[in-house]
Residue frames as a rotation matrix with the C-alpha (Angstrom) as fourth column:
UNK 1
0.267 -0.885 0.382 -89.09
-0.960 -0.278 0.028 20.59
0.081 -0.375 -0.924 -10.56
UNK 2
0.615 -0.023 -0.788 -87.17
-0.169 0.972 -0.161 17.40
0.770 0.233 0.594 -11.13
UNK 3
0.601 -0.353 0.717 -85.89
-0.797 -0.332 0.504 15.59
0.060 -0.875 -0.481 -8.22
UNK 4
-0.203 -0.482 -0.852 -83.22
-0.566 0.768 -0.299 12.73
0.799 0.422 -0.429 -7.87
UNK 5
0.562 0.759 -0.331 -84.07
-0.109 0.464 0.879 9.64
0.820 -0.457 0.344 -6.59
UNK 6
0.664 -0.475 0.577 -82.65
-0.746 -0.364 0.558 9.03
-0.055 -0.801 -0.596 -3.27
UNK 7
0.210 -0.688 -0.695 -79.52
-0.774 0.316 -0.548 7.28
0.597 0.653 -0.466 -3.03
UNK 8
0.876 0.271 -0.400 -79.26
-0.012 0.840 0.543 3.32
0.483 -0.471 0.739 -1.62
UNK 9
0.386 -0.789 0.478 -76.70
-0.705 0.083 0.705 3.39
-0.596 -0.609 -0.524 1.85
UNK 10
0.340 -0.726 0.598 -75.49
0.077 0.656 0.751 0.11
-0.937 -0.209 0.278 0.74
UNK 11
0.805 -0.192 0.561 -75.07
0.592 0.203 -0.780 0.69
0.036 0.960 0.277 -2.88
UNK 12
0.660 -0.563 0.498 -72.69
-0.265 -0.794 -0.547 3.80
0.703 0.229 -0.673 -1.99
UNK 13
0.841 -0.279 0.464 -71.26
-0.362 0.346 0.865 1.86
-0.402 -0.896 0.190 1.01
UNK 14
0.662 -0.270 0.699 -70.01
0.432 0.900 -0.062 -0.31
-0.613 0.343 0.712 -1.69
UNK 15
0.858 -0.317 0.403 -68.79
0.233 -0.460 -0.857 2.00
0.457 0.829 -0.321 -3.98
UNK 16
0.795 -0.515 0.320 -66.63
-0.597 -0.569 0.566 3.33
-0.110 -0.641 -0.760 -1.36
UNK 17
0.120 -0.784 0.609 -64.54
-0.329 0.547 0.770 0.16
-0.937 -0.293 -0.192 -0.29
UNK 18
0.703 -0.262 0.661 -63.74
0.707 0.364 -0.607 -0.11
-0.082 0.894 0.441 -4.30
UNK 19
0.661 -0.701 0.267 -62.45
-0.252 -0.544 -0.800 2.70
0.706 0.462 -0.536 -4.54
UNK 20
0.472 -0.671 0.572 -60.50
-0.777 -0.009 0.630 2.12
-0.418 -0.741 -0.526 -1.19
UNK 21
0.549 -0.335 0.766 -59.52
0.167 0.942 0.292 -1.10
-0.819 -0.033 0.572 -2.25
UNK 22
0.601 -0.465 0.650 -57.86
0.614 -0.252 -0.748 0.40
0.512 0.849 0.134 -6.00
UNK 23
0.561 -0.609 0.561 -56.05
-0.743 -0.669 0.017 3.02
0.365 -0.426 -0.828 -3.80
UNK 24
0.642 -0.586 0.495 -54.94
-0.641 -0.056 0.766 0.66
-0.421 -0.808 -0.411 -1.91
UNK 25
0.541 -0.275 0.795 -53.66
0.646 0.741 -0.184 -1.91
-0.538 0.613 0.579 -4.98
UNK 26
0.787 -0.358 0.502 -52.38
0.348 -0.415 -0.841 0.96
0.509 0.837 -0.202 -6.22
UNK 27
0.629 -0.594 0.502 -50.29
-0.776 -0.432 0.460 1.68
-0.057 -0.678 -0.733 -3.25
UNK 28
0.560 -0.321 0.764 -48.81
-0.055 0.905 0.421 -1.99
-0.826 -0.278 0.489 -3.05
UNK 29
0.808 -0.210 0.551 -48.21
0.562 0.555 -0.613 -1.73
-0.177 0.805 0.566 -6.67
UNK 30
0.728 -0.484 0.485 -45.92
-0.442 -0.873 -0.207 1.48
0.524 -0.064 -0.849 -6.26
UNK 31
0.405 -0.644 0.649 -44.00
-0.668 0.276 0.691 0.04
-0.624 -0.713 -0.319 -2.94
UNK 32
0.494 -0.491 0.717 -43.30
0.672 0.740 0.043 -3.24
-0.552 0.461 0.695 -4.95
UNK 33
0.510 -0.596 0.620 -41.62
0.526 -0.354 -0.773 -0.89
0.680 0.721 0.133 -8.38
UNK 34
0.843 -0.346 0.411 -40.26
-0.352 -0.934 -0.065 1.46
0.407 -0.090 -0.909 -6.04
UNK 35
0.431 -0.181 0.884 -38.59
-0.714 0.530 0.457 -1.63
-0.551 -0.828 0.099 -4.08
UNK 36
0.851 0.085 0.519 -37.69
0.370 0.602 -0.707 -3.33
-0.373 0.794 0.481 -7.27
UNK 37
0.851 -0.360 0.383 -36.10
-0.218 -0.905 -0.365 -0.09
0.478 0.227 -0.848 -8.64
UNK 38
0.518 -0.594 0.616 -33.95
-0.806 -0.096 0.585 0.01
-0.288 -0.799 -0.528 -5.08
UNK 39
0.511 -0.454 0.730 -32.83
-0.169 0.779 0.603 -3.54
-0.842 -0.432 0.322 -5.64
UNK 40
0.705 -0.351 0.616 -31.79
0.708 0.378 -0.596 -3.21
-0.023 0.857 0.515 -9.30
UNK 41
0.791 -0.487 0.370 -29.68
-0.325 -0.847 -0.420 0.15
0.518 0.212 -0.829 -8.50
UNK 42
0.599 -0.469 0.650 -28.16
-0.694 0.101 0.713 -1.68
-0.400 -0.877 -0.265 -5.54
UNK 43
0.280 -0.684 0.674 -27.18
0.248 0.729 0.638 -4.75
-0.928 -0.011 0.373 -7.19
UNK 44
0.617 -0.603 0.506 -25.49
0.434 -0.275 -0.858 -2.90
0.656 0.749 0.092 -10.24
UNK 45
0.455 -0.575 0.680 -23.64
-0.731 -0.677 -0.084 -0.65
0.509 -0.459 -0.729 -7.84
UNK 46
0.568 -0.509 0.647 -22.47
-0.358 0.556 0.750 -3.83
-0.742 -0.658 0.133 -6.25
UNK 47
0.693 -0.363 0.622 -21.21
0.441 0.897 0.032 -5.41
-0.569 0.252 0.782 -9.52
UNK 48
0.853 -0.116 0.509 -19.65
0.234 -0.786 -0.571 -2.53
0.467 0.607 -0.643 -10.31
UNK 49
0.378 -0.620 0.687 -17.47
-0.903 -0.086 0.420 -2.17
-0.201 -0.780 -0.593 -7.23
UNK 50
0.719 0.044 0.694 -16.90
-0.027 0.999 -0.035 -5.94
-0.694 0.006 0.719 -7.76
UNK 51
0.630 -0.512 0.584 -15.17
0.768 0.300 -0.566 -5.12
0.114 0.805 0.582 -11.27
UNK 52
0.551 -0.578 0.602 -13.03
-0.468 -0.811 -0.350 -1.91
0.691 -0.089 -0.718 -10.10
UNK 53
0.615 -0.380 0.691 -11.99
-0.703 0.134 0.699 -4.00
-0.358 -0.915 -0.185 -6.71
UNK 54
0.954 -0.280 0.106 -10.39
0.299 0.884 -0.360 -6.61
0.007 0.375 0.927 -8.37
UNK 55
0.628 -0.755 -0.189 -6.87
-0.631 -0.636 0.445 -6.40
-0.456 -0.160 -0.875 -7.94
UNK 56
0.591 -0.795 0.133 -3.68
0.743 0.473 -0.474 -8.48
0.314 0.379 0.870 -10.43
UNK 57
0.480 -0.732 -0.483 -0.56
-0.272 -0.648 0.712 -8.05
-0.834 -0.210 -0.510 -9.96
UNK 58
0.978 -0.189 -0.091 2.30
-0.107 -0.079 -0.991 -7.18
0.180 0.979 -0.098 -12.42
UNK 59
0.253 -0.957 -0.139 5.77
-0.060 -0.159 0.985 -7.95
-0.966 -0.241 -0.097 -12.91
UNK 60
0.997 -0.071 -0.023 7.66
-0.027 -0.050 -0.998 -6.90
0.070 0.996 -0.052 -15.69
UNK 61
0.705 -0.581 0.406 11.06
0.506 0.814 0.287 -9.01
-0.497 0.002 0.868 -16.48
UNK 62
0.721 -0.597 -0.351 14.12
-0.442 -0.005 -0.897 -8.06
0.534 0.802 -0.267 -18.79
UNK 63
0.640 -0.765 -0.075 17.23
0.668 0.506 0.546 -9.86
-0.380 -0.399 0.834 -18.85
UNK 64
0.398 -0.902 0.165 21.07
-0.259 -0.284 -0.923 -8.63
0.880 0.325 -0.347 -19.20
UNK 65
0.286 -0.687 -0.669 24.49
0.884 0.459 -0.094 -8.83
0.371 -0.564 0.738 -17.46
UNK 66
0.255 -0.196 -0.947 26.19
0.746 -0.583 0.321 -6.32
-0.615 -0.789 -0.003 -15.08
UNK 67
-0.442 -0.462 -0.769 25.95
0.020 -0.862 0.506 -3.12
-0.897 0.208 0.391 -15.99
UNK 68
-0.708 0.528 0.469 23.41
0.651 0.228 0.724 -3.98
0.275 0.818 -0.505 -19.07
UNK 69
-0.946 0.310 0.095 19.92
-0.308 -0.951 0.032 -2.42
0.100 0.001 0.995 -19.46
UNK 70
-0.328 0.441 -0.835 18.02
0.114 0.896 0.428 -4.52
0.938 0.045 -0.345 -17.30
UNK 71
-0.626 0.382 0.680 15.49
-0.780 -0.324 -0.535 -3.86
0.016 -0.865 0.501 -14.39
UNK 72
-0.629 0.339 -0.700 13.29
0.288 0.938 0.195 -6.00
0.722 -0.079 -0.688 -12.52
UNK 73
-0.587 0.397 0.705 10.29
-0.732 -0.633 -0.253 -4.92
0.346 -0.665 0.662 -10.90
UNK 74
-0.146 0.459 -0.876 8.75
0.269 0.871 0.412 -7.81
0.952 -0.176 -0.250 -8.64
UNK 75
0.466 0.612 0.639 6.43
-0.531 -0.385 0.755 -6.90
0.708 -0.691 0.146 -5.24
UNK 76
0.929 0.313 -0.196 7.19
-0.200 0.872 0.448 -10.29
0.311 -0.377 0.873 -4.00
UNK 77
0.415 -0.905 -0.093 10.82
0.426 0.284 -0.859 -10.01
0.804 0.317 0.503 -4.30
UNK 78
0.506 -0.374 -0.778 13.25
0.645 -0.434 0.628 -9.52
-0.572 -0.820 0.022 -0.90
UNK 79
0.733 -0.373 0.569 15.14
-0.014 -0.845 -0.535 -5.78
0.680 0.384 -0.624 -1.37
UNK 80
0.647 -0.360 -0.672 18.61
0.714 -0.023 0.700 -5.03
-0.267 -0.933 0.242 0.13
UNK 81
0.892 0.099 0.440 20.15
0.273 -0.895 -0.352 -2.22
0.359 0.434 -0.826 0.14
UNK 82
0.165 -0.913 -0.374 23.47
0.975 0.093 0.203 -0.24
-0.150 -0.398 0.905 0.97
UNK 83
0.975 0.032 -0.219 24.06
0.037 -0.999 0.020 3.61
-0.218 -0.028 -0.976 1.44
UNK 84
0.140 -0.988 0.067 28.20
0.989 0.135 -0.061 4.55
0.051 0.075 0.996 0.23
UNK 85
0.877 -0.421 0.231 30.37
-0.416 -0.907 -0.071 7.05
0.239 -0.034 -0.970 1.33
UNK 86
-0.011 -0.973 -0.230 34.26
-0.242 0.226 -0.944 7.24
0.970 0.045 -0.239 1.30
UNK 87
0.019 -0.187 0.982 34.45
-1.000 -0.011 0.017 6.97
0.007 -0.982 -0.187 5.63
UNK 88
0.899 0.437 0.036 32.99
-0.436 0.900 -0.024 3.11
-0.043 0.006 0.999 4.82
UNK 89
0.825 -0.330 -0.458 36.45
-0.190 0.603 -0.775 2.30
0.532 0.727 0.435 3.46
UNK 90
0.757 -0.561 0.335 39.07
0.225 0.705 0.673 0.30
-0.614 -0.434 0.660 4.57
UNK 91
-0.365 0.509 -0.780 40.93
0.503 -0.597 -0.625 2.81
-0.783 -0.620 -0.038 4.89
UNK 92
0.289 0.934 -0.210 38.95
0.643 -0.352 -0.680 5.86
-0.709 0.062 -0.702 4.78
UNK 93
-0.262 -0.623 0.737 38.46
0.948 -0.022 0.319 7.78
-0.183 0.782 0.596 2.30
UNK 94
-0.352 0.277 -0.894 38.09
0.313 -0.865 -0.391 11.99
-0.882 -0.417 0.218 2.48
UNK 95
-0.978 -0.205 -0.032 35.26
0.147 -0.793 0.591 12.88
-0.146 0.573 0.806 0.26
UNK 96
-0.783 0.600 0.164 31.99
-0.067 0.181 -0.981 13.67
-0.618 -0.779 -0.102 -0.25
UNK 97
-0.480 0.250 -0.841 30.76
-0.802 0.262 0.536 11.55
0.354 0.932 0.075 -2.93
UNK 98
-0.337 0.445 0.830 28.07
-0.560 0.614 -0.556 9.31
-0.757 -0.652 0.042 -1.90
UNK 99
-0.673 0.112 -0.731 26.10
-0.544 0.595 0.592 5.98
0.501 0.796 -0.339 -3.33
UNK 100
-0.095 0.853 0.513 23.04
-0.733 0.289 -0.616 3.69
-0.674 -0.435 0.597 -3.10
UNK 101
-0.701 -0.109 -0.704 22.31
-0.665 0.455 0.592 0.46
0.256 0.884 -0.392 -4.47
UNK 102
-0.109 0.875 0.473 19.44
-0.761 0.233 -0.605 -1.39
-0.639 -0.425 0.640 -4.02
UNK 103
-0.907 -0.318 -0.274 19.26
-0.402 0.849 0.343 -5.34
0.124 0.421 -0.898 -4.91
UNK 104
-0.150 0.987 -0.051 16.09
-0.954 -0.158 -0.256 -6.88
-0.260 0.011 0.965 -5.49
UNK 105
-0.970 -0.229 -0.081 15.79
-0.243 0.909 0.339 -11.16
-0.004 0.348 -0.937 -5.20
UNK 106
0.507 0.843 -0.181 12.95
-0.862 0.502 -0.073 -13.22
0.029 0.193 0.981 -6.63
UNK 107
-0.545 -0.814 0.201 13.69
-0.777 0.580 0.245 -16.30
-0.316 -0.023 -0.948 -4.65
UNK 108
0.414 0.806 0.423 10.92
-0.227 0.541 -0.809 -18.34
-0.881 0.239 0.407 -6.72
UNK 109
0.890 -0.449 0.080 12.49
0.258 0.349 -0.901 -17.76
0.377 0.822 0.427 -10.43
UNK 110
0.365 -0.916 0.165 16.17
0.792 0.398 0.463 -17.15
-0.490 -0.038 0.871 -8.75
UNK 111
0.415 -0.100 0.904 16.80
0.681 -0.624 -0.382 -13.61
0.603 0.775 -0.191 -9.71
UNK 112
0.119 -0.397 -0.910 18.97
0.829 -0.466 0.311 -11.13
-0.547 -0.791 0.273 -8.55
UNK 113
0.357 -0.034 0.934 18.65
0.565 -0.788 -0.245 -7.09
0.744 0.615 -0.262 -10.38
UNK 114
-0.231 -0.360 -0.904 20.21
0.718 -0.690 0.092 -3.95
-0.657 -0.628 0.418 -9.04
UNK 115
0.560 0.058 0.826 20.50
0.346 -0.923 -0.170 -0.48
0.753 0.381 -0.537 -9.41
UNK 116
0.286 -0.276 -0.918 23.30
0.841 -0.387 0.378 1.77
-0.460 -0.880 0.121 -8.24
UNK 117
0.705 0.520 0.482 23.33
0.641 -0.758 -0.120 4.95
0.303 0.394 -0.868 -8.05
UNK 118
-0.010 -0.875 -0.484 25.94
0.993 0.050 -0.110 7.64
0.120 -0.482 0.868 -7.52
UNK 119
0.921 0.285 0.267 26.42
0.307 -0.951 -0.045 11.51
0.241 0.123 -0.963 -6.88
UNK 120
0.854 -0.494 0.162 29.56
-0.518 -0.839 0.167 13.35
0.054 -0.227 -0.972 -7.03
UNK 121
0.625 -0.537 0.566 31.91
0.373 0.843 0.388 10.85
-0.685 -0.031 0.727 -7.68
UNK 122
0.530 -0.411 -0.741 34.99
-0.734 -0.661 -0.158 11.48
-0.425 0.628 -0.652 -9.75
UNK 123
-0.020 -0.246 -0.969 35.79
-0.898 0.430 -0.091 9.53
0.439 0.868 -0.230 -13.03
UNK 124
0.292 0.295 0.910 34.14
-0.621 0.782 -0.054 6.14
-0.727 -0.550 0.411 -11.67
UNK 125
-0.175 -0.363 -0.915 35.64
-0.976 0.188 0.112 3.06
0.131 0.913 -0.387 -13.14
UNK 126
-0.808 -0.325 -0.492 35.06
-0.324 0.942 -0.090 0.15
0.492 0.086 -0.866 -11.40
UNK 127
-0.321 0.193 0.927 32.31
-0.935 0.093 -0.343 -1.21
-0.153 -0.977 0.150 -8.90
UNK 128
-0.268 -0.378 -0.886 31.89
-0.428 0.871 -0.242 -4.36
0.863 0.314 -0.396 -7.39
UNK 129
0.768 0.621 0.156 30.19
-0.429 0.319 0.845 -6.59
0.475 -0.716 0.512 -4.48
UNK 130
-0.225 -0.792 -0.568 32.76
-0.404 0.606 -0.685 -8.27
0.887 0.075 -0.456 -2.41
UNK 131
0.594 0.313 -0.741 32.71
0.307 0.763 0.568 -10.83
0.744 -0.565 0.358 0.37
UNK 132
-0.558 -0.709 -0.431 33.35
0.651 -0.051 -0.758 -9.37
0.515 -0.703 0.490 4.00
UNK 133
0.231 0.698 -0.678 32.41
0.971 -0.118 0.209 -7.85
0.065 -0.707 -0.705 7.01
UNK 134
0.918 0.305 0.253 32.35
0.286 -0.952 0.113 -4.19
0.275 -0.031 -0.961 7.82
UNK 135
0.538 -0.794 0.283 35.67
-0.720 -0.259 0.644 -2.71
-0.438 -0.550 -0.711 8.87
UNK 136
0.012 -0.914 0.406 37.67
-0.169 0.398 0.902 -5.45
-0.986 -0.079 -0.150 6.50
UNK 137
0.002 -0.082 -0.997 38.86
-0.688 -0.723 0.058 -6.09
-0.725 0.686 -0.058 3.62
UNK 138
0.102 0.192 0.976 37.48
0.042 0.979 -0.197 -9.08
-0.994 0.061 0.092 1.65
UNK 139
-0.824 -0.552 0.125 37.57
0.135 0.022 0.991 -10.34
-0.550 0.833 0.057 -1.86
UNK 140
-0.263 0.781 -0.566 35.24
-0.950 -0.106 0.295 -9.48
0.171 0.615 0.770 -5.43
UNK 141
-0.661 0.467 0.587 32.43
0.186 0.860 -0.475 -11.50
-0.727 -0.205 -0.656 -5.87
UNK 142
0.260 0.722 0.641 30.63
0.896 0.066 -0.438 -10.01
-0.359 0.689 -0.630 -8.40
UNK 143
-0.739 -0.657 -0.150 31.24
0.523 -0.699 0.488 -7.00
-0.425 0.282 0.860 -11.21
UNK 144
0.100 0.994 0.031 28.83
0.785 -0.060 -0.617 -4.78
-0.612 0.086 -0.787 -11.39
UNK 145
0.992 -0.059 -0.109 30.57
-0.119 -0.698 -0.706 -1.85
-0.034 0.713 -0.700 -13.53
UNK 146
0.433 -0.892 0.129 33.71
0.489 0.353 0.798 -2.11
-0.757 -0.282 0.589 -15.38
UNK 147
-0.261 -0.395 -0.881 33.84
0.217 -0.913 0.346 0.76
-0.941 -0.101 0.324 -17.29
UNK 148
0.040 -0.828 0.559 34.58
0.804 -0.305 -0.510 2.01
0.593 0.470 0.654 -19.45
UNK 149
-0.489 -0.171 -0.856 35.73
0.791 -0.500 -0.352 5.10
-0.368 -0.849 0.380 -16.30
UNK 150
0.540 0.794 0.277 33.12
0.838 -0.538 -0.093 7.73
0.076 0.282 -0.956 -16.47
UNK 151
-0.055 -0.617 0.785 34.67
0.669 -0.606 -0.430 11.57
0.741 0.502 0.446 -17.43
UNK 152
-0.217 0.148 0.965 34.59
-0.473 -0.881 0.028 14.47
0.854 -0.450 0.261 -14.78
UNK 153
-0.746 0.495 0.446 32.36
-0.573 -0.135 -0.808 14.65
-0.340 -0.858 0.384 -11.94
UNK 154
-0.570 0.614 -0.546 29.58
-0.375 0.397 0.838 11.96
0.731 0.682 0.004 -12.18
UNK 155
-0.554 0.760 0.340 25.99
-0.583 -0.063 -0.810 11.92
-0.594 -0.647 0.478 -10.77
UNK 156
0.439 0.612 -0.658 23.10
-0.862 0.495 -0.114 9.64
0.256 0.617 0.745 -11.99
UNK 157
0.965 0.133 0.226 22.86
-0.096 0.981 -0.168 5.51
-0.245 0.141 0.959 -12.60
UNK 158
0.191 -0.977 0.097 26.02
-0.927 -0.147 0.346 4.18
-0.324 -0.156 -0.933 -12.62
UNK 159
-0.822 -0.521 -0.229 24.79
-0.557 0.819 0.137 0.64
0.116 0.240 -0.964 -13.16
UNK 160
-0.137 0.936 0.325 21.96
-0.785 0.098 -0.611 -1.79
-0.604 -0.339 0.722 -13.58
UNK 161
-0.356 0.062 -0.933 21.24
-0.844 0.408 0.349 -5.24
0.402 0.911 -0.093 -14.37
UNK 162
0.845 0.474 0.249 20.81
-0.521 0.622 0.584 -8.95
0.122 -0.623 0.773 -13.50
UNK 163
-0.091 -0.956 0.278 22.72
-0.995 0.073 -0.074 -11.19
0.051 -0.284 -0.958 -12.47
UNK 164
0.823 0.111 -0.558 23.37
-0.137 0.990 -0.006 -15.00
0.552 0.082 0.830 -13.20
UNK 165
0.835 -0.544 0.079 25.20
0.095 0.284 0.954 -17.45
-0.542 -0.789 0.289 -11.01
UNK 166
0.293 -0.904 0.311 28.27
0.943 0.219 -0.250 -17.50
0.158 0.367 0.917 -14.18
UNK 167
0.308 -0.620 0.721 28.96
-0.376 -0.776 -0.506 -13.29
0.874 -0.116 -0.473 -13.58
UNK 168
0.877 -0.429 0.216 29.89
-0.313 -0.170 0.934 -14.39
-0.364 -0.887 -0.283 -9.65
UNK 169
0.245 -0.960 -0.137 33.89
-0.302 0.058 -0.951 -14.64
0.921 0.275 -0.276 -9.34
UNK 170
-0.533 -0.682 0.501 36.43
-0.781 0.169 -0.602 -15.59
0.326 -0.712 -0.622 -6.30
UNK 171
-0.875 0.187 0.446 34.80
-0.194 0.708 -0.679 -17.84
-0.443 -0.681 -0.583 -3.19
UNK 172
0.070 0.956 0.285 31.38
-0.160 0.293 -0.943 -17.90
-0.985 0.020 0.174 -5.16
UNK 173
-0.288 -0.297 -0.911 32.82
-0.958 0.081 0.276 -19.26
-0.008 0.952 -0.307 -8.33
UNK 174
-0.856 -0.039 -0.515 31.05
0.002 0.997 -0.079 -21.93
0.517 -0.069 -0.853 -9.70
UNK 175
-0.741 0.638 -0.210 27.87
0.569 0.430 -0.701 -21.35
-0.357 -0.639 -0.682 -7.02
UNK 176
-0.274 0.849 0.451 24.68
0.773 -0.084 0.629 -19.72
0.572 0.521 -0.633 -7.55
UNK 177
-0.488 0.224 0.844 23.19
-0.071 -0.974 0.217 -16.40
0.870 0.046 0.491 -7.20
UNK 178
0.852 0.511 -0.115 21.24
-0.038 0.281 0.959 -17.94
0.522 -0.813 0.259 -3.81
UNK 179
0.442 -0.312 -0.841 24.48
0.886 0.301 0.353 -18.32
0.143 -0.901 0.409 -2.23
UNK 180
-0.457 -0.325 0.828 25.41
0.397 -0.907 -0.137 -14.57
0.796 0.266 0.544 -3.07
UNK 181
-0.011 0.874 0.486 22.46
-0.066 -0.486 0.872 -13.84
0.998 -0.022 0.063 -1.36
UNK 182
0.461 -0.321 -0.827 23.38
0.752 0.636 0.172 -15.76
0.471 -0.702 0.535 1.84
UNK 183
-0.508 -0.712 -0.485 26.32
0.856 -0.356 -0.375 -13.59
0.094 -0.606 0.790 2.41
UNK 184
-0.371 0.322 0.871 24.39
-0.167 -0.946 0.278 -10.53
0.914 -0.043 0.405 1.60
UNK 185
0.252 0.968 -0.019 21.95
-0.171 0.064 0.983 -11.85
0.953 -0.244 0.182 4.36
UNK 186
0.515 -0.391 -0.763 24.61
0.844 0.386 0.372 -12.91
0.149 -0.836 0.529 6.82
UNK 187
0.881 -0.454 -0.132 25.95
-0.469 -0.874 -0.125 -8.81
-0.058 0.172 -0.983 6.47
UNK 188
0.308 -0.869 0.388 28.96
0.079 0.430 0.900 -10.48
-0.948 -0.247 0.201 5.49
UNK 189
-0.031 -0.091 0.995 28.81
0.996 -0.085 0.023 -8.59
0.082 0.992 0.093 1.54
UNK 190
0.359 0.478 -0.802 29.22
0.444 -0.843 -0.304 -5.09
-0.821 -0.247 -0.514 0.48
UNK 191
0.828 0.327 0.455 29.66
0.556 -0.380 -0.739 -2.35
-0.069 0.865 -0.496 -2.26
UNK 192
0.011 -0.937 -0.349 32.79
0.502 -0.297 0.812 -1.02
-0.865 -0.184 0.468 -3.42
UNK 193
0.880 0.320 0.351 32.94
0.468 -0.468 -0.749 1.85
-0.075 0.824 -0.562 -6.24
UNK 194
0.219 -0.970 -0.106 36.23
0.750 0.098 0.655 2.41
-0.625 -0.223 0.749 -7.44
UNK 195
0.888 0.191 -0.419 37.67
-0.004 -0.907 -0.422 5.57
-0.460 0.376 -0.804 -9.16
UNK 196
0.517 -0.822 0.240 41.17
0.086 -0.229 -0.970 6.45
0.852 0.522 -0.048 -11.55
UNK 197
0.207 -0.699 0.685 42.62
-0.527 -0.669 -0.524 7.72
0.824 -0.253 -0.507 -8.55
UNK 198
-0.633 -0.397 0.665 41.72
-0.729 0.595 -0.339 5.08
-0.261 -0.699 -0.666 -6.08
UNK 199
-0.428 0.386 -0.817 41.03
-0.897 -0.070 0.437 2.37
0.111 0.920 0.376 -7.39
UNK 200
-0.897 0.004 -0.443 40.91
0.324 0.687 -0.650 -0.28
0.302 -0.726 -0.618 -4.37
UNK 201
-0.075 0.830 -0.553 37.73
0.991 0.123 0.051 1.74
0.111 -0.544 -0.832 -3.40
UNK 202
-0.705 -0.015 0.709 36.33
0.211 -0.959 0.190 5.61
0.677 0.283 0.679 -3.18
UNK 203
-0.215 0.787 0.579 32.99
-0.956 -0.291 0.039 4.75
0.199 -0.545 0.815 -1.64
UNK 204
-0.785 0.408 -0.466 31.91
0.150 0.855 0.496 1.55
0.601 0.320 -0.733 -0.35
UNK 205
-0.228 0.879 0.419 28.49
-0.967 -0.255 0.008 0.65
0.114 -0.403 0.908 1.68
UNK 206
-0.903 -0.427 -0.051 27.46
-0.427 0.874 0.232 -2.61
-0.054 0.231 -0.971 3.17
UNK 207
-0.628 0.741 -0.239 24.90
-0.338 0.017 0.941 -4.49
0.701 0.672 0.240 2.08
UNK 208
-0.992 0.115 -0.055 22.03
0.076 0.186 -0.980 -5.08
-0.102 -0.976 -0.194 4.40
């Protein structure tokens, strides 16, 4: 009967704290990749976010003259605005055809664009900014539609463009689209929208 020899304490003592010791190198080596891993997922997911957060802005230009086919779309730019309805006039007028125009200044490049809008108006022909205070009657400054007089009943854009300091007329003849702006700012401008039938005004709205 073959026996084995007996086995030396310290020789198996040893064996032991090798293997412990590879278990544990093999643990360290794991934490480190797993910790590696973490930091390469993290810092893509940061430079990602980085290129989506970025933020530009846009502005997109066209010239033309009153009543052209010209918009201006600028963040930066001050907006003023004006609601019309026949009561506004001077005098009133009984009907219930309303308007909206909205002005839009870039006082960096010195622009001035609109849009006005109308609804239920009959056979518009004229409209027009003029210089004065609520309740009075003041003179044109500026011509934003001059027809040819829309047919019928008319809803929709009515007008839209820019404006340079040569379209201004009367007291701002000769000055510059900044001093338009003034009066607009001193409420001392507003919106007149003239029709075949009355042609001093239908709807006005001041500007504000």
């Amino acid at each position: 009967m073959h026996t084995e020899p007996p086995r030396d304490p310290l020789a198996t003592e040893r064996a032991r704290r090798r293997r412990e010791r590879q278990v544990q190198r093999r643990r360290v080596v794991f934490v480190v990749l797993v910790l590696l891993l973490i930091i390469l997922i993290v810092g893509l997911s940061l430079g990602l976010s980085g290129r989506g957060g970025s933020t530009s802005t846009t502005t997109t230009s066209t010239t033309g003259g009153p009543g052209g086919s010209s918009t201006t779309s600028n963040p930066a730019a001050e907006t003023f605005t004006a609601d019309l309805a026949g009561a506004s006039e001077v005098p009133a007028v009984s009907t219930s055809a309303t308007g909206s125009i909205t002005l839009s200044y870039d006082a960096a490049a010195k622009t001035l664009s609109y849009v006005l809008n109308i609804s239920g108006l009959t056979s518009p022909s004229v409209a027009r900014i003029y210089q004065g205070k609520t309740g009075s009657t003041g003179t044109a400054v500026l011509t934003l539609f001059s027809g040819p007089a829309k047919a019928g009943v008319f809803s929709g854009e009515l007008a839209h463009g820019s404006v340079k300091g040569s379209d201004l007329t009367g007291s701002l003849k000769g000055k510059t689209v900044a001093d338009l702006v003034a009066l607009i700012k001193a409420s001392n401008a507003y919106v007149s929208v003239g029709t075949s039938s009355h042609s001093n005004g239908a709807i006005r709205g001041q500007l504000k």
